[in-house]
ZADO-1210 file (C-alpha; in nm, 4 decimals, padded with zeros to 6 digits):
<atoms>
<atom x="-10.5730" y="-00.2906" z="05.4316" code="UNK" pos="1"/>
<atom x="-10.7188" y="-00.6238" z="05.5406" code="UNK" pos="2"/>
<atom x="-10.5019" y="-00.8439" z="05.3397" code="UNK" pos="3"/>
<atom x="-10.2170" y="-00.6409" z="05.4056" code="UNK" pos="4"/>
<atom x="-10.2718" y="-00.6927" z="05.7683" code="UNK" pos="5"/>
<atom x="-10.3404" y="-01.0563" z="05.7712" code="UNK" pos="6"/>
<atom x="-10.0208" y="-01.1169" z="05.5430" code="UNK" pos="7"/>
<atom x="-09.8274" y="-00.9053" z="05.7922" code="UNK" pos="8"/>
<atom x="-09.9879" y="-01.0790" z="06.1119" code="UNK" pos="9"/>
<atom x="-09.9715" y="-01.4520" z="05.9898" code="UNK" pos="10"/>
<atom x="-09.6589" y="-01.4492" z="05.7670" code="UNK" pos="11"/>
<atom x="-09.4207" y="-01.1593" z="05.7971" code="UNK" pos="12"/>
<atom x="-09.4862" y="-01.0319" z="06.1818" code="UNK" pos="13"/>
<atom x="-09.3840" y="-01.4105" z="06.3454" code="UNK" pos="14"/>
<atom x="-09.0655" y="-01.4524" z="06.1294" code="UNK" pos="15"/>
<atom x="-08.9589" y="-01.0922" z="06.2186" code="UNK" pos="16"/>
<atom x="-09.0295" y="-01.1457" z="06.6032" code="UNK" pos="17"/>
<atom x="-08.8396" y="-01.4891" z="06.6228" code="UNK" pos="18"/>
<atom x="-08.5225" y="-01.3268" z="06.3943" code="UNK" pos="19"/>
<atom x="-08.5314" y="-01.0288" z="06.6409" code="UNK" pos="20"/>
<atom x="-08.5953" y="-01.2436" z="06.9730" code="UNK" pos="21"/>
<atom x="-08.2057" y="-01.4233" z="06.8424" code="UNK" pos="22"/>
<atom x="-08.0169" y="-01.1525" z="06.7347" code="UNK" pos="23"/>
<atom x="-08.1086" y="-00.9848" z="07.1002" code="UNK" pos="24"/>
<atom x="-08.0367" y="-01.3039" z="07.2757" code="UNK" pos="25"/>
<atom x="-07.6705" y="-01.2228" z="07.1328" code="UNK" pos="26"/>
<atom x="-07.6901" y="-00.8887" z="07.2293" code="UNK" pos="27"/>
<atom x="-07.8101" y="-00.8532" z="07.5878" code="UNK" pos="28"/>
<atom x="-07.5333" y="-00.8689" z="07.8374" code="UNK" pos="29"/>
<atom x="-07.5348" y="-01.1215" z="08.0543" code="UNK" pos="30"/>
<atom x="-07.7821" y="-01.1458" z="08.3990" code="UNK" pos="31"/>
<atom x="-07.9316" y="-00.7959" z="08.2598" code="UNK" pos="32"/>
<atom x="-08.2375" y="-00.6367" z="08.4275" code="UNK" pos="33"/>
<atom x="-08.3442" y="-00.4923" z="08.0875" code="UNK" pos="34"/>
<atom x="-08.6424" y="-00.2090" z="08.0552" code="UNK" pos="35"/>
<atom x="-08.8169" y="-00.1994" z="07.7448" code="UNK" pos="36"/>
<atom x="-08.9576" y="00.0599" z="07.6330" code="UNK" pos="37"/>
<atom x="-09.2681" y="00.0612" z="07.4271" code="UNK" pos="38"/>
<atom x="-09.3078" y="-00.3321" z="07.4591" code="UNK" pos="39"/>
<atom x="-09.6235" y="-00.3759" z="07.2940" code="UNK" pos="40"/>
<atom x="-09.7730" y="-00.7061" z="07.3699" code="UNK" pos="41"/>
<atom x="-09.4937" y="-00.8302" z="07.5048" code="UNK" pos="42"/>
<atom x="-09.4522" y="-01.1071" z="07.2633" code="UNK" pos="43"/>
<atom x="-09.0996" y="-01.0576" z="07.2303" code="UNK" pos="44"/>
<atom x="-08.9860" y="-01.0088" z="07.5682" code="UNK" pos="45"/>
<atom x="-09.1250" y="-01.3272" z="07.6762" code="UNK" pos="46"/>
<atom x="-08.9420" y="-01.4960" z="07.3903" code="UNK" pos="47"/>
<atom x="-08.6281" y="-01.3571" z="07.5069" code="UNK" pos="48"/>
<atom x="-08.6733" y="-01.4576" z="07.8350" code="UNK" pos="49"/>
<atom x="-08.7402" y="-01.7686" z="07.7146" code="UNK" pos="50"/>
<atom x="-08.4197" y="-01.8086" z="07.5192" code="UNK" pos="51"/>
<atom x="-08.2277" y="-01.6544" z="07.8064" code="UNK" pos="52"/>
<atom x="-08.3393" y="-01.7358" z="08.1734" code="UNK" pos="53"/>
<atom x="-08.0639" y="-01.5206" z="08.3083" code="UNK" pos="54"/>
<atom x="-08.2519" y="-01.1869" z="08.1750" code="UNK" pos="55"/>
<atom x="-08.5602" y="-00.9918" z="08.3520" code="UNK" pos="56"/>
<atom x="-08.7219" y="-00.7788" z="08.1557" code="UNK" pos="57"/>
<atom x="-08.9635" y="-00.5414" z="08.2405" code="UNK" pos="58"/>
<atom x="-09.1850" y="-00.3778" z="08.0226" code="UNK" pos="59"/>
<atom x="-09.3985" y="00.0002" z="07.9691" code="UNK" pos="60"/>
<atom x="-09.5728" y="00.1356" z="07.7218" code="UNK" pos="61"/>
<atom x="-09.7484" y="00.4801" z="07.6209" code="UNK" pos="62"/>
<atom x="-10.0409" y="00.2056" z="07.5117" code="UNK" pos="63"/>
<atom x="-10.0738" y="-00.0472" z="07.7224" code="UNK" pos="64"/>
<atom x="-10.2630" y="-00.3557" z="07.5350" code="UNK" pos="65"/>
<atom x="-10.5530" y="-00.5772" z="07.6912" code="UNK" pos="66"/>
<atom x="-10.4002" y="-00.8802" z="07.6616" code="UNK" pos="67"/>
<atom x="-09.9757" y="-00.8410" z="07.6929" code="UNK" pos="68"/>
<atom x="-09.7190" y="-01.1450" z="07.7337" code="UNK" pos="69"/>
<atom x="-09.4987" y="-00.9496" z="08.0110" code="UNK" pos="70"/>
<atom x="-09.6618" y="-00.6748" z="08.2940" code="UNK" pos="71"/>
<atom x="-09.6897" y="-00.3879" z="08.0971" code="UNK" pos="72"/>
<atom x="-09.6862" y="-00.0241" z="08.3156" code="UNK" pos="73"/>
<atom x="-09.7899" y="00.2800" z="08.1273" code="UNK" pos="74"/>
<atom x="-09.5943" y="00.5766" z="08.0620" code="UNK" pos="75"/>
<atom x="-09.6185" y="00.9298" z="07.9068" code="UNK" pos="76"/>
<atom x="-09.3346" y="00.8565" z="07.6337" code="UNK" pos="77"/>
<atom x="-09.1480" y="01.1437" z="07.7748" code="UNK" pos="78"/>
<atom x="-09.0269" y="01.0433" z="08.1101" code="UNK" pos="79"/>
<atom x="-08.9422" y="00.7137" z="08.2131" code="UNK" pos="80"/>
<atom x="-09.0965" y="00.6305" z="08.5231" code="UNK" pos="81"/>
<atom x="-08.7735" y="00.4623" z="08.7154" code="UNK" pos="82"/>
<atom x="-08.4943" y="00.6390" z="08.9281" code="UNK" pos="83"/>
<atom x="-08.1562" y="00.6587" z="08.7614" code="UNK" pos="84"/>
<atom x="-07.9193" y="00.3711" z="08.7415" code="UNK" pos="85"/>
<atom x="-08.2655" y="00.1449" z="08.7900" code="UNK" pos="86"/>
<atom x="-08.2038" y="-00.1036" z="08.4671" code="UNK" pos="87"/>
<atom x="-07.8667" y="-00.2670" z="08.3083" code="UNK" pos="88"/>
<atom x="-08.0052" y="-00.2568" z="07.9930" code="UNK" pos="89"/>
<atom x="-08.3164" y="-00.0229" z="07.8252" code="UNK" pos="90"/>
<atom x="-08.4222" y="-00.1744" z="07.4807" code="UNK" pos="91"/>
<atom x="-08.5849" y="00.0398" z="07.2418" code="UNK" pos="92"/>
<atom x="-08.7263" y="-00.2104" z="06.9737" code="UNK" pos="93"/>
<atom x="-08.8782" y="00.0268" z="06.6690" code="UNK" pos="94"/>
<atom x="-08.9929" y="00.2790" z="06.9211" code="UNK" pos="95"/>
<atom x="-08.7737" y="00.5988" z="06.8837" code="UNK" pos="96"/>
<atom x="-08.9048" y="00.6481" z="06.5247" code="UNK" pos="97"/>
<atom x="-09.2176" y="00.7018" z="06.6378" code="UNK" pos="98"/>
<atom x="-09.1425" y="01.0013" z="06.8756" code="UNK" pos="99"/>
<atom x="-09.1316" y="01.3286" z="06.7587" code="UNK" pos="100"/>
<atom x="-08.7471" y="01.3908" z="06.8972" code="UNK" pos="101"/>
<atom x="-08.5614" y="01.0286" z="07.0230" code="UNK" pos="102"/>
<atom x="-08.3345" y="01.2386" z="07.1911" code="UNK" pos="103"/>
<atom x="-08.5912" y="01.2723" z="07.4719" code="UNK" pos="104"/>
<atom x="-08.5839" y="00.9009" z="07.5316" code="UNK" pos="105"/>
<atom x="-08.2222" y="00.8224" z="07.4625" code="UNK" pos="106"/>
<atom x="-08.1322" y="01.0747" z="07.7103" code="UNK" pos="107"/>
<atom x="-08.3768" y="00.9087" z="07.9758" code="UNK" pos="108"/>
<atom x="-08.2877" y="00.5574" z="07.8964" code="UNK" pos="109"/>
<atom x="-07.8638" y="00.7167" z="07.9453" code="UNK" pos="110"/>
<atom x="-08.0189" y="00.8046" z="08.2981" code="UNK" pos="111"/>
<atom x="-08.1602" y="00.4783" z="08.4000" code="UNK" pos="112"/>
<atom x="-07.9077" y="00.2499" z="08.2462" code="UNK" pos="113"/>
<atom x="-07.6449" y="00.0919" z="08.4462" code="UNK" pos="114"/>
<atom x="-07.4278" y="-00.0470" z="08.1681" code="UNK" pos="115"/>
<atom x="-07.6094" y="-00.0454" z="07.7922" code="UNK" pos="116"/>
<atom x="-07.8813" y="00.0618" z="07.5973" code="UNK" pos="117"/>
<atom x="-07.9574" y="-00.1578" z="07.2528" code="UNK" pos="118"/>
<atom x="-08.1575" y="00.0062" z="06.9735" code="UNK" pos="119"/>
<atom x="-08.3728" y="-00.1562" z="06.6661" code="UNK" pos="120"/>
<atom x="-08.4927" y="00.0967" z="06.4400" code="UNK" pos="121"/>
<atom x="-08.5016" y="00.2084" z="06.1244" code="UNK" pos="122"/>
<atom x="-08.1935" y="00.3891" z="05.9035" code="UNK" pos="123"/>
<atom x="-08.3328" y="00.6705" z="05.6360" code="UNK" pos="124"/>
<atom x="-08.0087" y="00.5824" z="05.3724" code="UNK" pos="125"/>
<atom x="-08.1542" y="00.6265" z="05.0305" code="UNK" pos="126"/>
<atom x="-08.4046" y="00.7624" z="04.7683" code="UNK" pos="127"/>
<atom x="-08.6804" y="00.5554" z="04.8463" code="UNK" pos="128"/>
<atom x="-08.6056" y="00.4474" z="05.1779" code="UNK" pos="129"/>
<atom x="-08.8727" y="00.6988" z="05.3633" code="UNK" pos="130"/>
<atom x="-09.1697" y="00.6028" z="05.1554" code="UNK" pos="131"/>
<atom x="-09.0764" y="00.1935" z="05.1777" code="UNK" pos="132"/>
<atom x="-09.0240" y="00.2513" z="05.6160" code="UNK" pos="133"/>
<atom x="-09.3805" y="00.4679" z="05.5991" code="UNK" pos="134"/>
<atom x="-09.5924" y="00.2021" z="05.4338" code="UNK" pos="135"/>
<atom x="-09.4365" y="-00.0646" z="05.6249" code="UNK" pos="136"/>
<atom x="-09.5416" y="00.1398" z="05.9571" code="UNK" pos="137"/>
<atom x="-09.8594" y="00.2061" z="05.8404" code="UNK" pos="138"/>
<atom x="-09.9147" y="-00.1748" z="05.7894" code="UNK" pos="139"/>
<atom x="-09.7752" y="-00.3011" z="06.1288" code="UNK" pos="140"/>
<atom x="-09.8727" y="00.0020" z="06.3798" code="UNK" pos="141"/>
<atom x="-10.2082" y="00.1740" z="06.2294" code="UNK" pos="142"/>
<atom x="-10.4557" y="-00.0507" z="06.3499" code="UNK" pos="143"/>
<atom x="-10.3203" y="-00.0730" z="06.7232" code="UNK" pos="144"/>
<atom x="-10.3546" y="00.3562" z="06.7123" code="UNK" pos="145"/>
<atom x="-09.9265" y="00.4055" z="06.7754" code="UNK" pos="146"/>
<atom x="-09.8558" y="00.7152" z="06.6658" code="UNK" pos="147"/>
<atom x="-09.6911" y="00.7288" z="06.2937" code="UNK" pos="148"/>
<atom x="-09.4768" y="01.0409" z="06.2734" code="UNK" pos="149"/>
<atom x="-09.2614" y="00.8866" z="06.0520" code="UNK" pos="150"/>
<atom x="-08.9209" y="00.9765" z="06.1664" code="UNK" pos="151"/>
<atom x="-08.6647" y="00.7981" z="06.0838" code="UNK" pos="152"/>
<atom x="-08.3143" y="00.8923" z="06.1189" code="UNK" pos="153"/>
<atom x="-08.0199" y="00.8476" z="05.8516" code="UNK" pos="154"/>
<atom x="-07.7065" y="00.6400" z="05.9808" code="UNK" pos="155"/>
<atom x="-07.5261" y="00.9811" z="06.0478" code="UNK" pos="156"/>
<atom x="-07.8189" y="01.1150" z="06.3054" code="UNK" pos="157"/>
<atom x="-07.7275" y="00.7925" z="06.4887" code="UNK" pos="158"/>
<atom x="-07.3850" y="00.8176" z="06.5279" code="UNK" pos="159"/>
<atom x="-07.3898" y="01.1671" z="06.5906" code="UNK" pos="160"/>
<atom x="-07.6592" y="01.0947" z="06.8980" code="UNK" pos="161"/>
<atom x="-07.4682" y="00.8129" z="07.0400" code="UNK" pos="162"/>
<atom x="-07.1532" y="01.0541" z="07.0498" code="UNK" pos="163"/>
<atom x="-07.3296" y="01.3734" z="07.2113" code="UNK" pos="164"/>
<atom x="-07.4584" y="01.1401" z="07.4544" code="UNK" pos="165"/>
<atom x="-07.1370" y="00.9342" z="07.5051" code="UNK" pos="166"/>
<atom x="-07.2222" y="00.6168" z="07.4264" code="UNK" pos="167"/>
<atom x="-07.0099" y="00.3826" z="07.2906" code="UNK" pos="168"/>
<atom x="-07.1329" y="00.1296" z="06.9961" code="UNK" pos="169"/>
<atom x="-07.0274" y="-00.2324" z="07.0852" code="UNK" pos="170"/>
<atom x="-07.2476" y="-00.3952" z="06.8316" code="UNK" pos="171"/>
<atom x="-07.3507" y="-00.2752" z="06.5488" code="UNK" pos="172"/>
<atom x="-07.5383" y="-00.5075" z="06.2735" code="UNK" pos="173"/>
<atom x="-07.7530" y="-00.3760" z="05.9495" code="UNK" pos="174"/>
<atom x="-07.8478" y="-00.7410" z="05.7467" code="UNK" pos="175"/>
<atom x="-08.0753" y="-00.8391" z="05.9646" code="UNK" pos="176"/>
<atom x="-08.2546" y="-01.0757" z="05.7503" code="UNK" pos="177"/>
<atom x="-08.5947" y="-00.9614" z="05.9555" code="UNK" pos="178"/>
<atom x="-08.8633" y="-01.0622" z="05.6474" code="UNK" pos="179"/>
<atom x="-08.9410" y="-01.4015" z="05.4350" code="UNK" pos="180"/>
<atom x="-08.7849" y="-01.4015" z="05.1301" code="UNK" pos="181"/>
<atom x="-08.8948" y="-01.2015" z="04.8601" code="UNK" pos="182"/>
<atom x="-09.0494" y="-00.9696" z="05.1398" code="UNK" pos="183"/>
<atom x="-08.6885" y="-00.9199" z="05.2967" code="UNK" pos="184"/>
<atom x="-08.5370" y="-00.8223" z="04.9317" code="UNK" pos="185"/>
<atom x="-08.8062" y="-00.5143" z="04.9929" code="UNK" pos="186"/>
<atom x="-08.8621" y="-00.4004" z="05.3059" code="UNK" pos="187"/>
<atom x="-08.5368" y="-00.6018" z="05.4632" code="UNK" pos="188"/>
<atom x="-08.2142" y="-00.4505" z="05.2845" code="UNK" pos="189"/>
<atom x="-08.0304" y="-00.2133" z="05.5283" code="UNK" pos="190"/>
<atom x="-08.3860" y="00.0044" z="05.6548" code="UNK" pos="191"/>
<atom x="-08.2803" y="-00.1555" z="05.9354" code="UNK" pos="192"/>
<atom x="-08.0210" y="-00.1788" z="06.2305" code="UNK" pos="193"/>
<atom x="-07.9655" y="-00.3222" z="06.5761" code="UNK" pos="194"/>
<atom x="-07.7223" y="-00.1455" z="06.8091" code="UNK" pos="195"/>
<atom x="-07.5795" y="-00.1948" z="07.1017" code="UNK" pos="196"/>
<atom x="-07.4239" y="00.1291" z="07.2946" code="UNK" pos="197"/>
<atom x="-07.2600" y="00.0678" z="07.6378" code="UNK" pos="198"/>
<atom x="-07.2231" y="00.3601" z="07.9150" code="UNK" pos="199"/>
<atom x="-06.8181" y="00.3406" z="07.9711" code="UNK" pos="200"/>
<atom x="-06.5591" y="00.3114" z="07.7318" code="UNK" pos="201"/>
<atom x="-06.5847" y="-00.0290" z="07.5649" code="UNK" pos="202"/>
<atom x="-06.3981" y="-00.0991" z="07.2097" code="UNK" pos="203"/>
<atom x="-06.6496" y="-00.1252" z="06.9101" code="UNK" pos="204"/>
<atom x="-06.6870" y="-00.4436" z="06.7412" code="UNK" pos="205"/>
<atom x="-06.9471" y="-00.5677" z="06.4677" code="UNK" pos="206"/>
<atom x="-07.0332" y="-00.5094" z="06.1394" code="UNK" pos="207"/>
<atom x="-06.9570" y="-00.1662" z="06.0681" code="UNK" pos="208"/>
<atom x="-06.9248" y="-00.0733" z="06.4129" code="UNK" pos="209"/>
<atom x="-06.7424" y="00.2418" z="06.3692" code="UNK" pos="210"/>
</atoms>
């Protein structure tokens, strides 16, 4: 477990953060006062805020860290602490996985949005796709005690959230190149996606929006 850890914290978790922090940057509508949810350390927000001076973001977590980039306010990963219409944009970065139903929070972040919610997380497509997401949890979230229910949703449960919920998906990318080569030709492939789902009635547009 210790190597594995120090390969992921020195060499795989920095490239991952800095390939997420652009791909949001391209996401994120512009001038957004974004919530995110489960921010961790804040790491990532602050990069993004970096890259994009026009964005606030604000951060809470159900474990709030010692030492975090952003203000981090705790939460009971049920109910989001803000009145409705509060944010422009909720992020969820790898969080919803690691509820026991994501409907809970996609319905609360559809509450407190103004205009968009945008999603990384995991897609459960293929034979060996649960066991490859698992270890790669267990790797990046055991030591800092998150919760590892391992539930990760195939492409369909997605869609078919998004549409009870009536959101509409404007972006929509799977090759996110997230992982160093050879790393990425394991644990990159399409586990992953980033969405982005708007409140009104917006026409979808990216990769394999629809």
């Amino acid at each position: 477990m210790n190597v594995m850890a120090g390969i992921h914290g020195g060499y795989v978790h920095p490239h991952r953060v800095r390939v997420l922090c652009h791909r949001f940057c391209q996401v994120i509508p512009r001038g957004a006062r974004v919530l995110d949810v489960g921010s961790g350390d804040g790491w990532l927000a602050r990069l993004i805020m970096t890259e994009r001076p026009d964005v606030v973001i604000t951060g809470i977590d159900v474990l709030v860290r010692d030492h975090t980039h952003i203000p981090v306010a705790p939460f009971d990963g049920v109910t989001i602490p803000h009145a409705a219409g509060s944010f422009d944009t909720v992020l969820f970065v790898d969080v919803l996985h690691h509820t026991a139903d994501p409907m809970v929070l996609l319905r609360e972040a559809r509450r407190v949005t103004r205009q968009s919610i945008v999603i990384k997380d995991h897609l459960r497509d293929g034979f060996f796709a649960g066991m490859v997401l698992g270890f790669m949890d267990w790797v990046g979230n055991k030591k800092h005690g998150v919760v590892l229910p391992y539930n990760y949703w195939s492409r369909q449960q997605w869609l078919d959230a998004f549409q009870e919920l009536g959101l509409t998906i404007v972006t929509w990318m799977n090759d996110l190149k997230l992982y160093p080569v050879p790393a990425d030709w394991v644990f990159g492939r399409s586990l992953h996606f980033i969405a982005r789902l708007d409140v009104g009635e917006t026409k979808a547009c990216g990769d394999g929006a629809t």
